[in-house]
PDB file with one MODEL, atoms N, CA, C and O in Angstrom:
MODEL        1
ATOM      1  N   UNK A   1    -101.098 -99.683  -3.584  1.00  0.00           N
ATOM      2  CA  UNK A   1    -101.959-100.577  -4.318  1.00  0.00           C
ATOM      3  C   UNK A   1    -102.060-100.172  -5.780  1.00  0.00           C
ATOM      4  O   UNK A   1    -101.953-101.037  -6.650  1.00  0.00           O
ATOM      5  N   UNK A   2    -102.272 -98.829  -6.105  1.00  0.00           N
ATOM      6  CA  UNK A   2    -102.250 -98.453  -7.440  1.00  0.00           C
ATOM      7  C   UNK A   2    -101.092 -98.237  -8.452  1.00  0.00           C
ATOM      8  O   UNK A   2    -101.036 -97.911  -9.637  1.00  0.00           O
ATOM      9  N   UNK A   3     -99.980 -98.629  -7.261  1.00  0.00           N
ATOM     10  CA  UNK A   3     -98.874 -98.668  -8.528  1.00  0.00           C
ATOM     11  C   UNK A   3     -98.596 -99.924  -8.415  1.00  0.00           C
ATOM     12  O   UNK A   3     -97.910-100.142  -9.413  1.00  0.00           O
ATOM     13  N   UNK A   4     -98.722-101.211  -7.646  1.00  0.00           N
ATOM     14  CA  UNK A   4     -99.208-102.630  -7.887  1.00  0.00           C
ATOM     15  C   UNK A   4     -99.824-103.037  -8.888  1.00  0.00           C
ATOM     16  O   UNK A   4     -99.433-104.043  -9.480  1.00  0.00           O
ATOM     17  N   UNK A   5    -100.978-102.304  -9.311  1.00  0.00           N
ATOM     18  CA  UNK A   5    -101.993-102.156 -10.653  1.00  0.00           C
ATOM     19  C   UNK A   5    -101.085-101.960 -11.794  1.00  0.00           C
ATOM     20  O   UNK A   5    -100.922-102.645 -12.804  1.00  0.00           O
ATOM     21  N   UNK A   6    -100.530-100.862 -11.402  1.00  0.00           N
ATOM     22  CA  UNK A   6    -100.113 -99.992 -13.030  1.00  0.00           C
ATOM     23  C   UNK A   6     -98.912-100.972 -13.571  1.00  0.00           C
ATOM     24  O   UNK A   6     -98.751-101.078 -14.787  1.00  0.00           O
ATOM     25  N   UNK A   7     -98.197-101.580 -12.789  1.00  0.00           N
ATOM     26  CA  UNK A   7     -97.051-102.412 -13.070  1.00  0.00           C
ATOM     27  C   UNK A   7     -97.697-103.379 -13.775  1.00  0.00           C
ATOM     28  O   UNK A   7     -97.581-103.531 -14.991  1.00  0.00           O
ATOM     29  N   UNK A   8     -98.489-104.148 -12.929  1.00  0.00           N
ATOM     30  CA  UNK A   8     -98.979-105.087 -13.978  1.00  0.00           C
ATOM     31  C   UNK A   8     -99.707-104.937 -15.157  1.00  0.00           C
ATOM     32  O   UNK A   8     -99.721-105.720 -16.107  1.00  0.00           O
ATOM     33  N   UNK A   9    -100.463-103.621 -15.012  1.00  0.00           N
ATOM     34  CA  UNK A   9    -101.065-103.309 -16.403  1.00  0.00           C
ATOM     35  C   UNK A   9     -99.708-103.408 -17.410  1.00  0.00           C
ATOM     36  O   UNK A   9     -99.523-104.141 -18.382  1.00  0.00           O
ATOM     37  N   UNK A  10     -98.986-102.566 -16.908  1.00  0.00           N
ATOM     38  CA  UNK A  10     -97.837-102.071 -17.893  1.00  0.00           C
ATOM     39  C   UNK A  10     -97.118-103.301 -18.409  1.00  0.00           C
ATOM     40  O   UNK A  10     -96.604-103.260 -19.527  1.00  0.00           O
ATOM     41  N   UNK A  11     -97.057-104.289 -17.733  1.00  0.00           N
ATOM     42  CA  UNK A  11     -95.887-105.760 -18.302  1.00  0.00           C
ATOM     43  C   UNK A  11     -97.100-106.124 -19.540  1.00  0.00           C
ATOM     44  O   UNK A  11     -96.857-106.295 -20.735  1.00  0.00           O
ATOM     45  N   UNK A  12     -98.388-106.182 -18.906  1.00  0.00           N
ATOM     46  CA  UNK A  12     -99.294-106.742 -19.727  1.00  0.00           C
ATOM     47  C   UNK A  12     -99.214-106.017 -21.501  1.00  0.00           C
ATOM     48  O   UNK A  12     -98.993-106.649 -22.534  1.00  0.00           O
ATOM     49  N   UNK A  13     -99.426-104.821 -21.382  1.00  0.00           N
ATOM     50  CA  UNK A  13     -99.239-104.371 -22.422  1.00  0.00           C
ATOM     51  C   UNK A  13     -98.042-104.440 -22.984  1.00  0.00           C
ATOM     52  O   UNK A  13     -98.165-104.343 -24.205  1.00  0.00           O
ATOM     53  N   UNK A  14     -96.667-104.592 -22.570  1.00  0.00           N
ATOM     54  CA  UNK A  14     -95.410-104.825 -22.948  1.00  0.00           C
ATOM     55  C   UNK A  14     -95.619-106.232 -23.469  1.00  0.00           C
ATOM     56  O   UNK A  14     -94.906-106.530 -24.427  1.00  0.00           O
ATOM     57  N   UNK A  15     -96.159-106.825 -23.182  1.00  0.00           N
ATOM     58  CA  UNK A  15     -96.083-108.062 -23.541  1.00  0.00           C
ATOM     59  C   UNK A  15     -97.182-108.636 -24.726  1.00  0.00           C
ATOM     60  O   UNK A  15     -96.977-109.522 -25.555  1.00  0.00           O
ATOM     61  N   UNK A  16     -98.397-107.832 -24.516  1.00  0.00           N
ATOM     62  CA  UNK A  16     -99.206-107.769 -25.692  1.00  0.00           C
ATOM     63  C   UNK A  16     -98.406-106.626 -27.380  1.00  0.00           C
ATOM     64  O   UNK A  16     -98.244-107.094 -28.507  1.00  0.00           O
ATOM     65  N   UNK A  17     -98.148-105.468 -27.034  1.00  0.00           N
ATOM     66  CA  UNK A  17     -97.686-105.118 -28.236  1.00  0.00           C
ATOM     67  C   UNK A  17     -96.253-105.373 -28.553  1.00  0.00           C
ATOM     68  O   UNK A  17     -95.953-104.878 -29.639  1.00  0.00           O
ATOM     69  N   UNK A  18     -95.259-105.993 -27.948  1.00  0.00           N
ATOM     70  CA  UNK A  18     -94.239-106.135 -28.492  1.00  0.00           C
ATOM     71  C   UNK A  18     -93.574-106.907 -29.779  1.00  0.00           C
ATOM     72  O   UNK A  18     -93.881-108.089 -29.930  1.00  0.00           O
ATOM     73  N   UNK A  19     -92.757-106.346 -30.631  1.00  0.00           N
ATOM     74  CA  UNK A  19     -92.281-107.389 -31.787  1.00  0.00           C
ATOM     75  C   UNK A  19     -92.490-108.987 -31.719  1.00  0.00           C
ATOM     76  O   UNK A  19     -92.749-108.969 -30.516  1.00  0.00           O
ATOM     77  N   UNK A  20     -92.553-109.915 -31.942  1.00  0.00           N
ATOM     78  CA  UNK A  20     -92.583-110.702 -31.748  1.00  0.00           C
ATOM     79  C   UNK A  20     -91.315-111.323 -32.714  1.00  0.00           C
ATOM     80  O   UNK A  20     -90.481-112.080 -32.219  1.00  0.00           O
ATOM     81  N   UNK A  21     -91.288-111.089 -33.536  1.00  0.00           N
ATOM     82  CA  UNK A  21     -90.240-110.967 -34.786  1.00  0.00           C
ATOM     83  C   UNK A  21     -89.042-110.680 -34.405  1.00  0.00           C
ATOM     84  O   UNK A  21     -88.042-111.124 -34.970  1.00  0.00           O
ATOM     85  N   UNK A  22     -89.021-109.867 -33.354  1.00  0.00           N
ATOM     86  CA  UNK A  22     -87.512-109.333 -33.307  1.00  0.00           C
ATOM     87  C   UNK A  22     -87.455-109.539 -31.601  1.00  0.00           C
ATOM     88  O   UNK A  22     -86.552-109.047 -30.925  1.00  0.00           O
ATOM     89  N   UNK A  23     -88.374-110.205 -31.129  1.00  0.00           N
ATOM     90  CA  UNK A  23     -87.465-110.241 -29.235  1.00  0.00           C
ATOM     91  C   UNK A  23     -86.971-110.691 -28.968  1.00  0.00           C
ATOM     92  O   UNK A  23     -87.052-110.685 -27.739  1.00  0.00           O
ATOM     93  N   UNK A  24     -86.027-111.499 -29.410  1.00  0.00           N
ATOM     94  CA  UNK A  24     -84.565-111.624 -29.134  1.00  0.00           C
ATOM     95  C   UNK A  24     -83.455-111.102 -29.736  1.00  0.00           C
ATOM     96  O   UNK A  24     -82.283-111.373 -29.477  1.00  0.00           O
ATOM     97  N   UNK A  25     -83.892-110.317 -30.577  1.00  0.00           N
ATOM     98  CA  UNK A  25     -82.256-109.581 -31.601  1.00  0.00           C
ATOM     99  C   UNK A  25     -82.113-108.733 -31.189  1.00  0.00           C
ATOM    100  O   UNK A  25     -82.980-107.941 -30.819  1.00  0.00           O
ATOM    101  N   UNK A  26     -80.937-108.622 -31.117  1.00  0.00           N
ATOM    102  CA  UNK A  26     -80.493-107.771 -29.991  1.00  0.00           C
ATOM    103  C   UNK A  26     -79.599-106.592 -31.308  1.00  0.00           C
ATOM    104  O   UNK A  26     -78.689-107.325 -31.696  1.00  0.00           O
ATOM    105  N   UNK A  27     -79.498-105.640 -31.859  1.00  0.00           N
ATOM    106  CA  UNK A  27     -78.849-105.300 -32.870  1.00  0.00           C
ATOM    107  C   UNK A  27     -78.006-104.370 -32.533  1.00  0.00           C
ATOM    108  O   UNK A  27     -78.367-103.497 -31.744  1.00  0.00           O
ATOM    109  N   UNK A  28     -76.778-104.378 -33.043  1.00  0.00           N
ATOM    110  CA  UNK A  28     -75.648-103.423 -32.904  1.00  0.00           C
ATOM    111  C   UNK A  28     -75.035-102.837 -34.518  1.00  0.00           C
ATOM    112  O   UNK A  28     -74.535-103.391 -35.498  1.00  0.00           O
ATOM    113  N   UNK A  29     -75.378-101.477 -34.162  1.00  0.00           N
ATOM    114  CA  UNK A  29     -74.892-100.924 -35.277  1.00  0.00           C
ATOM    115  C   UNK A  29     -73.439-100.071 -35.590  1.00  0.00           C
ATOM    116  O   UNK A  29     -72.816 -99.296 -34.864  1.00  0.00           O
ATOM    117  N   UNK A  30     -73.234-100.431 -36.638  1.00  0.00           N
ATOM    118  CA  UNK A  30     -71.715-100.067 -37.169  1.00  0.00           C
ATOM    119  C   UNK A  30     -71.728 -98.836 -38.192  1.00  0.00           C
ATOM    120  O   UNK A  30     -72.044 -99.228 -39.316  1.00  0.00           O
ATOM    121  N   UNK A  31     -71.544 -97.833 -38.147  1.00  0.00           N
ATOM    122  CA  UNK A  31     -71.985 -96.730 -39.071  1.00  0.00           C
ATOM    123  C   UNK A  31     -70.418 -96.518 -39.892  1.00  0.00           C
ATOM    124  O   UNK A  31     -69.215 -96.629 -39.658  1.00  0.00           O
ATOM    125  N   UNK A  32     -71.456 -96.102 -41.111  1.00  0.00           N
ATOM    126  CA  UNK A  32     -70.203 -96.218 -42.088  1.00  0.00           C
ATOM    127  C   UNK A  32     -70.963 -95.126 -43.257  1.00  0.00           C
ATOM    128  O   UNK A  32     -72.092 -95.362 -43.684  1.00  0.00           O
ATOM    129  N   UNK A  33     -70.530 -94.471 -43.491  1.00  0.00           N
ATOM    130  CA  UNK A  33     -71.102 -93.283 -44.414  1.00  0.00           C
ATOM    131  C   UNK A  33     -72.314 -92.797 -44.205  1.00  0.00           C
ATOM    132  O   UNK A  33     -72.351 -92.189 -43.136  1.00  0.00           O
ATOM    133  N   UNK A  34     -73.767 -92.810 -45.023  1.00  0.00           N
ATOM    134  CA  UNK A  34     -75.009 -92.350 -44.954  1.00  0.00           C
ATOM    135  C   UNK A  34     -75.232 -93.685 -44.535  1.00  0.00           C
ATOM    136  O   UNK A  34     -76.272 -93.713 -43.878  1.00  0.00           O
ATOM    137  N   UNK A  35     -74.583 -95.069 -44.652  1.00  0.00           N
ATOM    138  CA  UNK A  35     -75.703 -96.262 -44.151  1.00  0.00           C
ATOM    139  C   UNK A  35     -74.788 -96.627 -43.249  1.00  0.00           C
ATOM    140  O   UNK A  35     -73.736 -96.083 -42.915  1.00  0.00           O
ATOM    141  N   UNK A  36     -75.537 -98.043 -42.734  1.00  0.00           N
ATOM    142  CA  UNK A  36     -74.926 -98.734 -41.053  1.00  0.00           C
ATOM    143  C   UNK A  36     -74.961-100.268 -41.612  1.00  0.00           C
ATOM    144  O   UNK A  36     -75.748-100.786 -42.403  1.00  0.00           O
ATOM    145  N   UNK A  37     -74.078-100.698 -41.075  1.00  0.00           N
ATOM    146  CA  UNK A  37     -74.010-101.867 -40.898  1.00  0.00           C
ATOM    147  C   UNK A  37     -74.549-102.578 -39.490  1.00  0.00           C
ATOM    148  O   UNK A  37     -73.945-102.379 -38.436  1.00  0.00           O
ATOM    149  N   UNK A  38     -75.725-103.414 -39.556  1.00  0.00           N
ATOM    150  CA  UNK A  38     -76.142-103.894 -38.368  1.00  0.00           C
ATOM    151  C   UNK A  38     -76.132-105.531 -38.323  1.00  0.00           C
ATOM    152  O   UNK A  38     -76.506-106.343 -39.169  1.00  0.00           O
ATOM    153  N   UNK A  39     -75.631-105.692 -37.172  1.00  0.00           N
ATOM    154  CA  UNK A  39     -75.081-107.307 -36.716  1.00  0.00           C
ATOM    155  C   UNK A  39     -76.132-107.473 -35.115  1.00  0.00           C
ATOM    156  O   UNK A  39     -76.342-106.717 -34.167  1.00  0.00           O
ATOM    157  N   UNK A  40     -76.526-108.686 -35.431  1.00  0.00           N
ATOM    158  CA  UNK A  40     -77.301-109.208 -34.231  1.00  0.00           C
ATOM    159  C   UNK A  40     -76.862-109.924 -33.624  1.00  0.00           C
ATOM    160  O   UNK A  40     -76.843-111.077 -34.056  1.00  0.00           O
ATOM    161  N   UNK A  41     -76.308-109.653 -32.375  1.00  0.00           N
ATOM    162  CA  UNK A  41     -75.201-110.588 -31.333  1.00  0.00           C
ATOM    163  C   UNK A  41     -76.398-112.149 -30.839  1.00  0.00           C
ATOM    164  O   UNK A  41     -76.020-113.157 -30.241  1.00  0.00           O
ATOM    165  N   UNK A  42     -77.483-111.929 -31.213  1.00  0.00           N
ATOM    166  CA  UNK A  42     -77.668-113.124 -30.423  1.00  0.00           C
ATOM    167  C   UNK A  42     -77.888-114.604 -31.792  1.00  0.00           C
ATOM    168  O   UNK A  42     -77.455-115.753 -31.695  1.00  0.00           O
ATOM    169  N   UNK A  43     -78.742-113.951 -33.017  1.00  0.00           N
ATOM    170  CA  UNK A  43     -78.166-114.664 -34.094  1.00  0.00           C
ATOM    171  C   UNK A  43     -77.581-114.901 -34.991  1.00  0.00           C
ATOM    172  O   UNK A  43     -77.748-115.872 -35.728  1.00  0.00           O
ATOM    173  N   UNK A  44     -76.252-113.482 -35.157  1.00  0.00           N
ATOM    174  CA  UNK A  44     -75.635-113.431 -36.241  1.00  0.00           C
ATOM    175  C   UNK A  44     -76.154-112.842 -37.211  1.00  0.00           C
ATOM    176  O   UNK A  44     -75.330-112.625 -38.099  1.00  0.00           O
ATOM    177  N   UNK A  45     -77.356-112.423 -37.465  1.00  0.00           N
ATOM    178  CA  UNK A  45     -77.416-112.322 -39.171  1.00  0.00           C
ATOM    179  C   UNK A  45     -77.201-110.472 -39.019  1.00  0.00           C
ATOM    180  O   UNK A  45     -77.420-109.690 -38.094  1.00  0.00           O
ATOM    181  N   UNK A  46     -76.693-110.309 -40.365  1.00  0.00           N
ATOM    182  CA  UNK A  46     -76.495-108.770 -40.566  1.00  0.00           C
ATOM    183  C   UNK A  46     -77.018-108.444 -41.748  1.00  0.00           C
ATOM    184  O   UNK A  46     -77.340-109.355 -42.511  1.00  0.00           O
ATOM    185  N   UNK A  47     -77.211-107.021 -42.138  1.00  0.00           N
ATOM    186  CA  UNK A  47     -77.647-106.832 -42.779  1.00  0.00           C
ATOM    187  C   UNK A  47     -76.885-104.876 -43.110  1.00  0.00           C
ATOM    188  O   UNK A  47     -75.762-104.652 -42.659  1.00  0.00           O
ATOM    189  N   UNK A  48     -77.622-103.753 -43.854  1.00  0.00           N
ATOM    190  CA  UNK A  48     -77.050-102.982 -44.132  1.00  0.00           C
ATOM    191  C   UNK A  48     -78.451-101.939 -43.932  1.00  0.00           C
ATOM    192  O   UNK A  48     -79.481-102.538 -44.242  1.00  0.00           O
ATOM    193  N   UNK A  49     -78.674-100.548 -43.490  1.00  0.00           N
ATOM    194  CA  UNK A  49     -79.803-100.012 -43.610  1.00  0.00           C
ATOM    195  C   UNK A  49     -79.771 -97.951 -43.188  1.00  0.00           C
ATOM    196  O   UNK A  49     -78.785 -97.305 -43.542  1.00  0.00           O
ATOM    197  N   UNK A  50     -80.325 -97.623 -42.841  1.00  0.00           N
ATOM    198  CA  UNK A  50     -80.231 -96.435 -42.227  1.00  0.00           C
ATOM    199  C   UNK A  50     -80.081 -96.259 -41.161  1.00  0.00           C
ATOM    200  O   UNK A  50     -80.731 -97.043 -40.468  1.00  0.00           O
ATOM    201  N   UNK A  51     -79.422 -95.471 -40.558  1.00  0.00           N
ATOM    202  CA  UNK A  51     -78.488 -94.712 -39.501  1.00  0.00           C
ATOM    203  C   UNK A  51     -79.823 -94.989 -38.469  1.00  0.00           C
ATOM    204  O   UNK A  51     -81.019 -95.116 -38.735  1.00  0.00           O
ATOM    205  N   UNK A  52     -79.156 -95.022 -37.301  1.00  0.00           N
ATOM    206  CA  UNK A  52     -80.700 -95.102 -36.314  1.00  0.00           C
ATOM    207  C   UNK A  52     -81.929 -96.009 -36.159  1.00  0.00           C
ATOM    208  O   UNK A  52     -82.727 -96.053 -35.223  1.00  0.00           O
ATOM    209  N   UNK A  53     -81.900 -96.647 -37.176  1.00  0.00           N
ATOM    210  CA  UNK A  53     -83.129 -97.338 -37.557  1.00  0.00           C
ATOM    211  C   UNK A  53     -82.506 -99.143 -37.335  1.00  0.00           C
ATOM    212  O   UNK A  53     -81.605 -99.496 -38.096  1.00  0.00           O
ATOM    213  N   UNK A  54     -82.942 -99.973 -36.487  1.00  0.00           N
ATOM    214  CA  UNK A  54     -82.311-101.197 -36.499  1.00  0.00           C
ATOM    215  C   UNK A  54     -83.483-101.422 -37.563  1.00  0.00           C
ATOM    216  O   UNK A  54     -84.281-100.603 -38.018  1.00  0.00           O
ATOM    217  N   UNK A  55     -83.306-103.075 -37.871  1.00  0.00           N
ATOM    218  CA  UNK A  55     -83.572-103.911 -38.768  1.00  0.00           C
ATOM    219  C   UNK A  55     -85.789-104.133 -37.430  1.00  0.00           C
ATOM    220  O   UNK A  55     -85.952-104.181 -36.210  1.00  0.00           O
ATOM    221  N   UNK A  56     -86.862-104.187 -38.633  1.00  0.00           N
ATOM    222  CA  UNK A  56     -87.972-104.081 -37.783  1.00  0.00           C
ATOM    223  C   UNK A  56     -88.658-106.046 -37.401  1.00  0.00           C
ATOM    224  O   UNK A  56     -89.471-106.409 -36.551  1.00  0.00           O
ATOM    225  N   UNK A  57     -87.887-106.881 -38.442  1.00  0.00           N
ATOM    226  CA  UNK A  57     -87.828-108.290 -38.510  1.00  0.00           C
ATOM    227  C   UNK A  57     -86.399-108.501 -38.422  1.00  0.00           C
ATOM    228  O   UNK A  57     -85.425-107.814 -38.729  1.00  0.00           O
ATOM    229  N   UNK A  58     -86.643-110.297 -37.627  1.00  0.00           N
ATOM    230  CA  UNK A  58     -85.606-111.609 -37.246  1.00  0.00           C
ATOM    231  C   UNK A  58     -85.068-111.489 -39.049  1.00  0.00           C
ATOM    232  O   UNK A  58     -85.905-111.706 -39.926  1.00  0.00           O
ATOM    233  N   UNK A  59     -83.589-111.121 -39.420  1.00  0.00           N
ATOM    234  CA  UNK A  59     -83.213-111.928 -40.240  1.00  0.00           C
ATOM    235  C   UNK A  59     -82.405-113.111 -40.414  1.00  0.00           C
ATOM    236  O   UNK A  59     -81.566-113.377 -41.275  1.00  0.00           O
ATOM    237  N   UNK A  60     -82.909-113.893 -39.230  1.00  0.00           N
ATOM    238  CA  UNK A  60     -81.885-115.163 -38.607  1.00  0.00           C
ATOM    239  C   UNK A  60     -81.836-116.064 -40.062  1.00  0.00           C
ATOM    240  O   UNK A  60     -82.820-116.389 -40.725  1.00  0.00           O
ATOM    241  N   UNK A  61     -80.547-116.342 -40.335  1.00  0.00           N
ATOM    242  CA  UNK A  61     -80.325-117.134 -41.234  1.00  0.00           C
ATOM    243  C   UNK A  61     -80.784-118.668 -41.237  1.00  0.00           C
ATOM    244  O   UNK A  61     -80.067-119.311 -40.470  1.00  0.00           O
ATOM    245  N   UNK A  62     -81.665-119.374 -41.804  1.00  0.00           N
ATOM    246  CA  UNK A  62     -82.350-120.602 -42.236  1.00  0.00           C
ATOM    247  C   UNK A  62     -81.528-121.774 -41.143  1.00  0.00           C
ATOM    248  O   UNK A  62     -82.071-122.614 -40.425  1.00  0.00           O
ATOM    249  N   UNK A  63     -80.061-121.492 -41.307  1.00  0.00           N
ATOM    250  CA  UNK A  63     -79.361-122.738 -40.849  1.00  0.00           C
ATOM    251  C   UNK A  63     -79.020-122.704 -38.970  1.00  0.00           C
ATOM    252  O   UNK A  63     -78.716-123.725 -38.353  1.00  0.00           O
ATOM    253  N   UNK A  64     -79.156-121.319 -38.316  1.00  0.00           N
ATOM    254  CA  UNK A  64     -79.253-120.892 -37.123  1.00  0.00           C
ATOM    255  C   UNK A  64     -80.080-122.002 -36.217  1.00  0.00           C
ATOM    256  O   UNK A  64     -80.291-121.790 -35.023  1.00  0.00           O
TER     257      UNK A  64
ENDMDL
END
């Protein structure tokens, strides 16, 4: 019964603090010197940033 509880607590809160901005970008990064190149397979947009760190906002392009 109490891990019945905790599951649902747990989606609940997954679902209260998550990005909202970014739950669907899915980001794949391409490393290339001190920076990365990151591409988002589900809308395309890329961008350029630090190693490890995806992009923290959707930069879905206007026409997507």
């Amino acid at each position: 019964m109490f891990i019945v509880v905790g599951l649902i607590i747990a989606f609940v809160l997954v679902a209260v603090f998550s990005n909202r901005a970014t739950r669907q970008c899915r980001w794949r990064e391409y490393k290339s010197g001190a920076d990365s190149h990151w591409h988002c397979v589900h809308c395309g947009a890329e961008t350029t940033g630090a190693q490890g760190t995806p992009p923290k906002r959707c930069l879905r392009p206007d026409d997507a």
